[in-house]
ZAFI-459588 format. One record per residue (C-alpha): residue number from 1; residue in one letter; x, y, z. Coordinates in Angstrom, 2 decimals, always signed. Layout:
% residues N
+-----+----+---------+---------+---------+
:   i : aa :       X :       Y :       Z :
+-----+----+---------+---------+---------+
: NUM :  A :       X :       Y :       Z :
...
+-----+----+---------+---------+---------+
END
This chain:
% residues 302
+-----+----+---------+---------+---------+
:   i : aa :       X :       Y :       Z :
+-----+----+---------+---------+---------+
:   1 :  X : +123.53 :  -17.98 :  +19.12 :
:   2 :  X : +123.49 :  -17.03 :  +22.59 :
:   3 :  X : +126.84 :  -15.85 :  +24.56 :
:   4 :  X : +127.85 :  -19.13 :  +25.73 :
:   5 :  X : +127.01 :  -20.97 :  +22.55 :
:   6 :  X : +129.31 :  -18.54 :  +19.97 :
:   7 :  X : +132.48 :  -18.43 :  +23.09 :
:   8 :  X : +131.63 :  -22.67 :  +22.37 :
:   9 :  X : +131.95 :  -21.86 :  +18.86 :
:  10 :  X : +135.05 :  -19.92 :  +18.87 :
:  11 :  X : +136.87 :  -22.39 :  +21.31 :
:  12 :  X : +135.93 :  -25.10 :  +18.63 :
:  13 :  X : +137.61 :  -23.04 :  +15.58 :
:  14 :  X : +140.70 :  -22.42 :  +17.26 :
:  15 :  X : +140.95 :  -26.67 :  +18.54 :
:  16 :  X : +140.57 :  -27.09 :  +14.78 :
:  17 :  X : +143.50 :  -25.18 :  +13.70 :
:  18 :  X : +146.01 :  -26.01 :  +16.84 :
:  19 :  X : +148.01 :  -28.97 :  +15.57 :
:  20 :  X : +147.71 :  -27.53 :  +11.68 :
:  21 :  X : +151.13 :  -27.61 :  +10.79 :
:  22 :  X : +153.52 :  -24.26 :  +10.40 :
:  23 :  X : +153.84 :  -24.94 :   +6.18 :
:  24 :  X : +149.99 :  -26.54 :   +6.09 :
:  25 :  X : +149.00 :  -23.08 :   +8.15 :
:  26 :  X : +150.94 :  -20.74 :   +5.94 :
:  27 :  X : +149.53 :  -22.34 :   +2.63 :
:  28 :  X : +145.84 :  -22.22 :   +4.22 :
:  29 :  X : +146.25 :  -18.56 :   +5.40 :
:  30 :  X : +148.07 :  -17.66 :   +2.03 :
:  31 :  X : +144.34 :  -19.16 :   +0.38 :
:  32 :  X : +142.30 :  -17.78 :   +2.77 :
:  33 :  X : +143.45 :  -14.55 :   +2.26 :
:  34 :  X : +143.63 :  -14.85 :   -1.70 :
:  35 :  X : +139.20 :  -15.50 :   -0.95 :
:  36 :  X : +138.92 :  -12.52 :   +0.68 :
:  37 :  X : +141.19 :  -10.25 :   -1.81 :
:  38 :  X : +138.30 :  -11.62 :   -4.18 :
:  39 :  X : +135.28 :  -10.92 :   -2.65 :
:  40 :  X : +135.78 :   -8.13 :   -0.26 :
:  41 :  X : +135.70 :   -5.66 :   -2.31 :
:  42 :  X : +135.36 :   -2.40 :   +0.11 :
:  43 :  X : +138.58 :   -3.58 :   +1.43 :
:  44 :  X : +140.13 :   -4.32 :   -1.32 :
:  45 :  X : +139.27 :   -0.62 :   -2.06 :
:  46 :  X : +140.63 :   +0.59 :   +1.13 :
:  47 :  X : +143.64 :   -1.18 :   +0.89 :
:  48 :  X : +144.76 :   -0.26 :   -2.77 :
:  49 :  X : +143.70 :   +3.44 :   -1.76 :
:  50 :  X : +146.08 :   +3.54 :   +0.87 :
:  51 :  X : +148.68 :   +2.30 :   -0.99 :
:  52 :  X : +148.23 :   +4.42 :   -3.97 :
:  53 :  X : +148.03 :   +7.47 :   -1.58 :
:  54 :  X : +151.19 :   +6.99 :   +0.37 :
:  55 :  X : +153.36 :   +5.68 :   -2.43 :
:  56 :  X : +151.98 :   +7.78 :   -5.67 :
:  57 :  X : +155.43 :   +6.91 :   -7.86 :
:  58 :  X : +154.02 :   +2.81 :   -7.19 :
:  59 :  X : +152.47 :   +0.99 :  -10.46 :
:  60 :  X : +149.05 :   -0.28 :  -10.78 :
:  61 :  X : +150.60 :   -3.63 :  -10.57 :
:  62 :  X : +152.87 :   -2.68 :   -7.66 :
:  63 :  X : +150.37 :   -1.61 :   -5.97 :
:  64 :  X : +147.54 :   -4.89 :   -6.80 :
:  65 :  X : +150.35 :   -6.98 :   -5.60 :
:  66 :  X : +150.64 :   -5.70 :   -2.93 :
:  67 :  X : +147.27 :   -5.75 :   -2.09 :
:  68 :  X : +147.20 :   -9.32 :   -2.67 :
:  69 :  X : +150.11 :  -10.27 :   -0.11 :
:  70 :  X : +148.20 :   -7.71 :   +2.60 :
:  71 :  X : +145.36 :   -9.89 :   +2.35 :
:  72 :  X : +147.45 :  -13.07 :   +2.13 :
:  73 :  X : +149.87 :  -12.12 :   +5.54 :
:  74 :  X : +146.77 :  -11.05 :   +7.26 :
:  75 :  X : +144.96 :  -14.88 :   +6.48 :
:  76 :  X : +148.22 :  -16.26 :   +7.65 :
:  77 :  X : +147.49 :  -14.25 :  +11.04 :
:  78 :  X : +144.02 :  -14.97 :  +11.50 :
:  79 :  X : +145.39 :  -18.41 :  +11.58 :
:  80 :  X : +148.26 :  -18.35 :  +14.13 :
:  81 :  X : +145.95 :  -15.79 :  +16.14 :
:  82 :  X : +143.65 :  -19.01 :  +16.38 :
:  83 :  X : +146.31 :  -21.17 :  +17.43 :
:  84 :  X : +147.71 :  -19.03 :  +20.22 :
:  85 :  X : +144.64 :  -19.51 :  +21.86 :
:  86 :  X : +145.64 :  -23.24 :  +22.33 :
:  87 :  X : +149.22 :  -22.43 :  +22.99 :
:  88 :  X : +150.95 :  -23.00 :  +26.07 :
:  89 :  X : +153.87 :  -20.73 :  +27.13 :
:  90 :  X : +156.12 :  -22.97 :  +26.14 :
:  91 :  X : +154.35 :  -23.44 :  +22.77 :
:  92 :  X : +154.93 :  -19.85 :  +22.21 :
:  93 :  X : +158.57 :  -19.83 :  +23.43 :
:  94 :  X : +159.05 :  -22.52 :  +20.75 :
:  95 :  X : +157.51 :  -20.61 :  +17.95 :
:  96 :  X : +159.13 :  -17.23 :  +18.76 :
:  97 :  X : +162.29 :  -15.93 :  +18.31 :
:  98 :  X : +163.49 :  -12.06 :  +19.51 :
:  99 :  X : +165.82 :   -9.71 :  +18.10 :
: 100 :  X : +166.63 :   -6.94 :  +20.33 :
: 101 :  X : +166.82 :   -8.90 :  +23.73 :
: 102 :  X : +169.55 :   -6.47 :  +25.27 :
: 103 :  X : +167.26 :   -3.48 :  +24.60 :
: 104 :  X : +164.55 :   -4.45 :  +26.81 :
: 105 :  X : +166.71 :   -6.35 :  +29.24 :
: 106 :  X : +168.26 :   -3.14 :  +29.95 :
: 107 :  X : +165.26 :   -1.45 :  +30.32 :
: 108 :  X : +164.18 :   -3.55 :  +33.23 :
: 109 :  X : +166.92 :   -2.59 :  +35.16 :
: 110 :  X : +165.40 :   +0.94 :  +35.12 :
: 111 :  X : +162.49 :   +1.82 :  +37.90 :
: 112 :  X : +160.03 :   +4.45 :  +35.58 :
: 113 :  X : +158.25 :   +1.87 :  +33.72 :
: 114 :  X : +158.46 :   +0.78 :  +30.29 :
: 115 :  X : +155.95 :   +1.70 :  +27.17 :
: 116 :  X : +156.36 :   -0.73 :  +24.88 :
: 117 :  X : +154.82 :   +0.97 :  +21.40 :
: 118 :  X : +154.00 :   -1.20 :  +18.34 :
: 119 :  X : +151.37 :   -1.29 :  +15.48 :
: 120 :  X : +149.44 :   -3.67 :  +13.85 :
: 121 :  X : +152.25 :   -5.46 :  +11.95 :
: 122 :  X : +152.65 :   -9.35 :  +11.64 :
: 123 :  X : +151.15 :  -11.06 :  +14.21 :
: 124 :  X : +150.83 :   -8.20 :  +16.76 :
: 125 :  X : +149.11 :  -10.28 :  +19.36 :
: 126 :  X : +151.81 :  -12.61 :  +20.04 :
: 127 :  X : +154.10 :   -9.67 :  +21.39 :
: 128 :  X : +152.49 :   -9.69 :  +25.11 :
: 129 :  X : +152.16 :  -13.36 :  +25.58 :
: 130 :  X : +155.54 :  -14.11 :  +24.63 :
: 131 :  X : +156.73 :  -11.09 :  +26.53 :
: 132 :  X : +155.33 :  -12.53 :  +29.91 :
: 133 :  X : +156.60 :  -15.82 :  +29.66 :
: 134 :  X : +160.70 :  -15.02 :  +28.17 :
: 135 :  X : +160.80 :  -12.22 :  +30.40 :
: 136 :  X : +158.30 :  -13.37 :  +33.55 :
: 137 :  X : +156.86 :   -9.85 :  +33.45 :
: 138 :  X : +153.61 :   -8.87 :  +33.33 :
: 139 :  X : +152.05 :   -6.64 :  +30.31 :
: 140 :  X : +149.54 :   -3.66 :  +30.82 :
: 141 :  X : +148.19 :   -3.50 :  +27.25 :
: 142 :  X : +145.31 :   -1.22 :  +25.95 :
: 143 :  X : +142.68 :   -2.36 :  +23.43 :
: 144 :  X : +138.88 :   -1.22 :  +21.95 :
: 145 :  X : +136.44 :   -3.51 :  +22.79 :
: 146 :  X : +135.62 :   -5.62 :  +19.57 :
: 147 :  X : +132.05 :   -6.76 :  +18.13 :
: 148 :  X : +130.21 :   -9.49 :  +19.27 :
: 149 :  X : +130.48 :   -9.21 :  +22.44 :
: 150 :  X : +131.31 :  -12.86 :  +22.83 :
: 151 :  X : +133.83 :  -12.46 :  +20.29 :
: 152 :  X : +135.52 :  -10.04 :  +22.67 :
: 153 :  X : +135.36 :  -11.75 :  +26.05 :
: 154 :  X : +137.03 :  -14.92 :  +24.30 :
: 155 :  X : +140.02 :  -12.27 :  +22.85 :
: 156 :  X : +140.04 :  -10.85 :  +26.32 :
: 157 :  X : +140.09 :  -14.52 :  +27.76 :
: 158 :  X : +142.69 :  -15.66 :  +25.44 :
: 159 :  X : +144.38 :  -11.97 :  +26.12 :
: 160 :  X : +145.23 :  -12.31 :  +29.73 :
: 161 :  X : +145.61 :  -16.38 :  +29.90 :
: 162 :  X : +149.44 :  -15.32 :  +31.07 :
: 163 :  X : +148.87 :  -13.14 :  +33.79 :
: 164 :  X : +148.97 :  -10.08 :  +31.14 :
: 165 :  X : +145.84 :   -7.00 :  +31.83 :
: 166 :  X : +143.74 :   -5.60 :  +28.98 :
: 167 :  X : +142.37 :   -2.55 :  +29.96 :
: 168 :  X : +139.81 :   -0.86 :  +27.85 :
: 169 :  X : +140.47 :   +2.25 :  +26.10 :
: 170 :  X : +137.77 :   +4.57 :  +27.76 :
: 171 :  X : +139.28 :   +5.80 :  +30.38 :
: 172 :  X : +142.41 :   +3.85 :  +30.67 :
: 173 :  X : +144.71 :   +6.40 :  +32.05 :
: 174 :  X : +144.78 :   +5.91 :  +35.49 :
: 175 :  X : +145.69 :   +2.53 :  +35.13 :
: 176 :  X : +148.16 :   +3.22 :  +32.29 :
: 177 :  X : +149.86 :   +5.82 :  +34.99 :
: 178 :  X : +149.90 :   +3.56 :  +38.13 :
: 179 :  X : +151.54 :   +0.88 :  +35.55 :
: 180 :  X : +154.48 :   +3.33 :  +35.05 :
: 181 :  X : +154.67 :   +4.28 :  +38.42 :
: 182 :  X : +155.12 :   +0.85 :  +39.19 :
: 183 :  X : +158.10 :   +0.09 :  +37.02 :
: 184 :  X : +155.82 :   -2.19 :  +35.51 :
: 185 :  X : +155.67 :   -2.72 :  +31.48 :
: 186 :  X : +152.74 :   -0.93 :  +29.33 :
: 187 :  X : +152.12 :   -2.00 :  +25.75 :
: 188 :  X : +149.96 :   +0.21 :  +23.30 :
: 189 :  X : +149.39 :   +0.01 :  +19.73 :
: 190 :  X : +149.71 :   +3.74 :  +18.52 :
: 191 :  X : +149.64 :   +3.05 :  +14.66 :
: 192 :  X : +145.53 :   +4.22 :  +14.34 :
: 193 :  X : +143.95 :   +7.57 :  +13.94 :
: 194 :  X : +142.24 :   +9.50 :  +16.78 :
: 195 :  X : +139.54 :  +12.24 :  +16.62 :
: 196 :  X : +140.98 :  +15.42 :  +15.93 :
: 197 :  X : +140.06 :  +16.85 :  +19.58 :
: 198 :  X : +142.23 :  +13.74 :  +21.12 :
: 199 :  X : +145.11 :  +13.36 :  +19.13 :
: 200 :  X : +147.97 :  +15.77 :  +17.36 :
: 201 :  X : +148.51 :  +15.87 :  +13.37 :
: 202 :  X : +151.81 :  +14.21 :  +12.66 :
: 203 :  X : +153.06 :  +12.92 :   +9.46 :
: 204 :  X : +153.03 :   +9.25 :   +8.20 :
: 205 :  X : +154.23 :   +8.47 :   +5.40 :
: 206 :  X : +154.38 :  +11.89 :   +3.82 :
: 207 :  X : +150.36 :  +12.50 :   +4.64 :
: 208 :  X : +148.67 :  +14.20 :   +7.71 :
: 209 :  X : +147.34 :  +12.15 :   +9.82 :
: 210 :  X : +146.67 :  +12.36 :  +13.54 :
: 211 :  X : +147.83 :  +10.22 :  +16.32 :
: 212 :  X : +147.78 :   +9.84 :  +20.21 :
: 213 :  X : +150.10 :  +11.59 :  +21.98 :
: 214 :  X : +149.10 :   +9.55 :  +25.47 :
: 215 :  X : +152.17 :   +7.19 :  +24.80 :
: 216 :  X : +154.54 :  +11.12 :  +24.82 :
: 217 :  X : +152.92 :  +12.13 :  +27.58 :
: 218 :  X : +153.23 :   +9.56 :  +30.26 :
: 219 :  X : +156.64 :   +9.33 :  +28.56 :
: 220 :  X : +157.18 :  +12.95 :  +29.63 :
: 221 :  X : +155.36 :  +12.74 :  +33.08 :
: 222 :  X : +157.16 :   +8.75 :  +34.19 :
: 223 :  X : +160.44 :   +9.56 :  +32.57 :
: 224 :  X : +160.07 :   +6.01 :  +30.97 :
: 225 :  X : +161.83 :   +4.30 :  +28.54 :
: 226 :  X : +160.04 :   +4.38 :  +25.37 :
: 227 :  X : +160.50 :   +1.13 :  +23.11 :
: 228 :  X : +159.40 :   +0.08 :  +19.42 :
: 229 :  X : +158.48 :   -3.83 :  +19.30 :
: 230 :  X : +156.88 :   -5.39 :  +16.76 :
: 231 :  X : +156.25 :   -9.79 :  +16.05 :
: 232 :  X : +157.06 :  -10.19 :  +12.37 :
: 233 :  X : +157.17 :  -13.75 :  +10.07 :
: 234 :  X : +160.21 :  -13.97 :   +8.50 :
: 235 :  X : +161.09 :  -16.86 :   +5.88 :
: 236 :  X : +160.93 :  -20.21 :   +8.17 :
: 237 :  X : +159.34 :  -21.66 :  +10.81 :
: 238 :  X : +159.59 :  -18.88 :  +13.39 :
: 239 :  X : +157.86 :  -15.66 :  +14.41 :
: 240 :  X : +160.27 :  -12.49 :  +15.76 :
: 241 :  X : +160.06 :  -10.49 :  +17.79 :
: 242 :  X : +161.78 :   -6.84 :  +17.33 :
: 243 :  X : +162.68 :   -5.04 :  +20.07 :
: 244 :  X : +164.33 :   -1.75 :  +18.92 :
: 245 :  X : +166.58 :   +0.42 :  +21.19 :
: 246 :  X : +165.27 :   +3.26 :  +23.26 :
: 247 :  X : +163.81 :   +6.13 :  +21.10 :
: 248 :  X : +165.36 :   +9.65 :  +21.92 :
: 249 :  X : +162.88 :  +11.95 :  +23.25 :
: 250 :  X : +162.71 :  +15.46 :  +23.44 :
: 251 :  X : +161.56 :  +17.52 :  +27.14 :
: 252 :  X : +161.87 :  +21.30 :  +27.93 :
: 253 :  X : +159.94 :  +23.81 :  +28.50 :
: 254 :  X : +157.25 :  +23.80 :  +25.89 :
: 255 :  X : +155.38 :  +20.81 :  +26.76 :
: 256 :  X : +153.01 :  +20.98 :  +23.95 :
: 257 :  X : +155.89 :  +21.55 :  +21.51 :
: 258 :  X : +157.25 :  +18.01 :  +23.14 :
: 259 :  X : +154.43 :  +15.98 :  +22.93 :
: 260 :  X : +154.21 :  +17.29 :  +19.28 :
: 261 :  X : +157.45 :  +16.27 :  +18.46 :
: 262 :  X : +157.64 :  +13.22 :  +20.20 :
: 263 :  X : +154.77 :  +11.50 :  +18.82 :
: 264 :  X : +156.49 :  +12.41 :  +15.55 :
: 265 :  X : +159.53 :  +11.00 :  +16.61 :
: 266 :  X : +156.84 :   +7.55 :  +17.57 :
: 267 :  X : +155.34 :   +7.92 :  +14.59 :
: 268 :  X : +158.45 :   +7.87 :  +12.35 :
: 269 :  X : +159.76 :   +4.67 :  +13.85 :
: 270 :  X : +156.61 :   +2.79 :  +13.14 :
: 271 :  X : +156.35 :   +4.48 :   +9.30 :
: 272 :  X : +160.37 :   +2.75 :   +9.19 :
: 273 :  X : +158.79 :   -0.27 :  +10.48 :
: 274 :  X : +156.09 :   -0.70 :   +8.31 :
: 275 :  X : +158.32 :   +0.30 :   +5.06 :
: 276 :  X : +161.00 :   -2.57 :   +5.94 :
: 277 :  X : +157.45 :   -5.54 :   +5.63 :
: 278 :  X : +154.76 :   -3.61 :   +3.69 :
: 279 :  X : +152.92 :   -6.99 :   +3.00 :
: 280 :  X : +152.60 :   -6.96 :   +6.97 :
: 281 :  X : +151.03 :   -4.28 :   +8.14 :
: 282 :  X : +147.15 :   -3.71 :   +8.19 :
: 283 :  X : +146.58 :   -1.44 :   +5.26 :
: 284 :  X : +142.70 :   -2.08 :   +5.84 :
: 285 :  X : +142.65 :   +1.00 :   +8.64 :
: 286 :  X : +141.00 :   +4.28 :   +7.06 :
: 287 :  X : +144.36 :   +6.42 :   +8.40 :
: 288 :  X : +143.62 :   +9.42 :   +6.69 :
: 289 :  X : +140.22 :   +9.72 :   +6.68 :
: 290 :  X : +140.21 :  +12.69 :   +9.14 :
: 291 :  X : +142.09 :  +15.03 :   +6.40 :
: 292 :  X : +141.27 :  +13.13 :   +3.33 :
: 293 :  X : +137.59 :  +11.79 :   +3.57 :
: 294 :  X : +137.57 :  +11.39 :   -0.02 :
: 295 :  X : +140.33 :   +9.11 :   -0.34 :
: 296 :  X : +137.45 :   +6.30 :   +1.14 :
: 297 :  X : +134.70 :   +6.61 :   -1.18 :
: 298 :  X : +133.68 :   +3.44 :   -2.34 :
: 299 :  X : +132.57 :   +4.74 :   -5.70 :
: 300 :  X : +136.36 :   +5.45 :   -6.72 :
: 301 :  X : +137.84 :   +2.14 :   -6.56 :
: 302 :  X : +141.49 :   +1.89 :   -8.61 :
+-----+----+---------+---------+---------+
END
């Protein structure tokens, strides 16, 4: 299929799953996801590794069931990803609740900017839509391009329908700075490895890892308020949004020391996050492949 043909084809998919009900959409993703526990077996793999790694006091059967309700949350947001596409703002003011309201109310009042840090939990790309239309302010977020290409322009499309910017990773700092220098609000998903040369080694949950310090840094350089939000599903109809007051930072006189600590301090939050809804965050990244290659050979499975 040519460009225009596949953006036709996945403007048609999302139509089809618009009006699906919430319980009919929850039931489908829930089945959907149980398919492709079943015959995805290298991410099955990943997935179980992961969760063997980080929690090694977990059962076999802790651990496969698990597995299974990773896969099942993550059909369920395949689904409503689909649907926001369709979604008017107030569509997505209907299906959104927020918990933390004060925390980045207050923040607004401030003039250094705002990072807004998160991970891939829940439904993690219904946070900047429904940002821009509650609050009427504008989101800055940064994002890797994704394959097909056409795949990626309609993401991008659907992305910035609310006046929100996507700017691509490669060399995203300049914009990411003049955002902060603004006042204006930046949004970046820090919960993925980096190389080794680009990030700092950190701990998550109890394993070295590595992880971007760019979010401590303009931090350090904006003075900005630094805020943890994630867009859970919680039992009923509704999506939340968490907004989590400021996180303490550290600055004196060792910067390196700081943006150590401070992406440890970033790092920490999310590990609390993703401990409080397991079953929601996206067990299928290879986090600790930089110190523990092994741990992803597909010819170990559990």
């Amino acid at each position: 299929m040519n460009l225009p043909t596949q953006r036709h084809f996945f403007d048609k998919l999302s139509a089809s799953a618009a009006n699906i009900p919430r319980c009919y959409l929850v039931f489908l993703g829930r089945l959907l996801g149980l398919v492709a526990y079943a015959i995805d077996y290298p991410h099955r793999g990943i997935v179980r590794r992961n969760l063997a790694f980080t929690h090694p006091d977990w059962s076999k059967a802790r651990i496969r069931k698990l597995s299974v309700n990773v896969f099942q949350n993550f059909g369920i947001t395949i689904l409503e990803m689909m649907q926001l596409a369709c979604m008017s703002g107030k569509d997505i003011l209907r299906k959104v609740r927020i918990r933390g309201k004060q925390n980045l109310m207050s923040a607004l009042k401030g003039s250094n900017g705002i990072i807004m840090i998160s991970a891939h939990l829940g439904n993690w790309e219904m946070a900047p839509p429904f940002v821009s239309n509650y609050f009427r302010r504008r989101v800055v977020s940064v994002a890797r391009q994704v394959r097909p290409k056409a795949f990626d322009r309609w993401v991008t499309r659907r992305r910035t329908r609310f006046g929100n910017i996507i700017v691509d990773k490669k060399g995203a700092l300049p914009t990411m700075a003049r955002t902060l220098k603004k006042g204006n609000i930046l949004g970046i998903l820090i919960d993925q490895g980096t190389k080794r040369s680009e990030g700092v080694e950190v701990e998550f949950f109890g394993r070295t890892t590595t992880a971007t310090p760019v979010a401590a840094m303009l931090a350090r350089r904006f003075d900005s308020t630094v805020l943890l939000s994630y867009c859970i599903r919680e039992p009923g109809k509704y999506l939340t949004l968490v907004v989590q007051p400021p996180l303490h930072l550290e600055k004196t006189d060792d910067l390196r020391a700081d943006l150590q600590n401070n992406t440890q301090i970033m790092t920490d939050a999310i590990e609390r996050a993703v401990k409080k809804y397991p079953e929601q965050w996206f067990w299928f990244h290879k986090r600790w492949k930089r110190h523990y290659p092994h741990l992803y050979k597909e010819d170990s499975p559990i």
